[in-house]
C-alpha positions in Angstrom: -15.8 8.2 -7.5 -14.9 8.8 -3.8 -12.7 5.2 -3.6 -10.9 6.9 -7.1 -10.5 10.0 -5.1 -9.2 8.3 -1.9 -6.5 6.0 -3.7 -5.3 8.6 -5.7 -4.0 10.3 -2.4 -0.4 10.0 -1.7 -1.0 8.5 1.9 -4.0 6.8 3.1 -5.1 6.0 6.3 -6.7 3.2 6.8 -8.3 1.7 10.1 -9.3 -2.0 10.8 -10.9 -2.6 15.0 -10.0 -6.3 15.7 -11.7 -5.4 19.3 -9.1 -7.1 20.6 -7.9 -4.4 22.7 -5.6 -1.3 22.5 -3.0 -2.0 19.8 -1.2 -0.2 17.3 0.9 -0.8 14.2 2.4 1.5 11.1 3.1 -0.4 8.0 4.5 1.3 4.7 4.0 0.1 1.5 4.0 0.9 -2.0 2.3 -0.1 -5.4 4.8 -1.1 -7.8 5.1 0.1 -11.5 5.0 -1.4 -14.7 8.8 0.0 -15.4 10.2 -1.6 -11.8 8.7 -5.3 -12.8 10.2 -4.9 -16.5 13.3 -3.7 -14.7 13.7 -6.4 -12.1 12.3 -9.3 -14.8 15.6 -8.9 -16.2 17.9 -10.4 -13.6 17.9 -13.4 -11.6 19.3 -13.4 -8.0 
């Protein structure tokens, strides 16, 4: 229930300590639909 909760935020933050120091990154990402991968299955580049 509070992993459903979490991922059904519109941004989540997640952290991960390599102790490797003090480093820093932002990725962005996405999850893709259903309707994008029927769209795109229909062309070939």
């Amino acid at each position: 229930a509070e992993a459903h909760r979490i991922l059904s935020m519109n941004e989540v933050e997640l952290t991960v300590d390599l102790k490797q120091g003090d480093h820093e990154a932002v990725v962005l990402g996405c999850d893709i639909t259903t309707e994008y991968v029927g769209f795109n299955a229909h062309y070939s580049t």
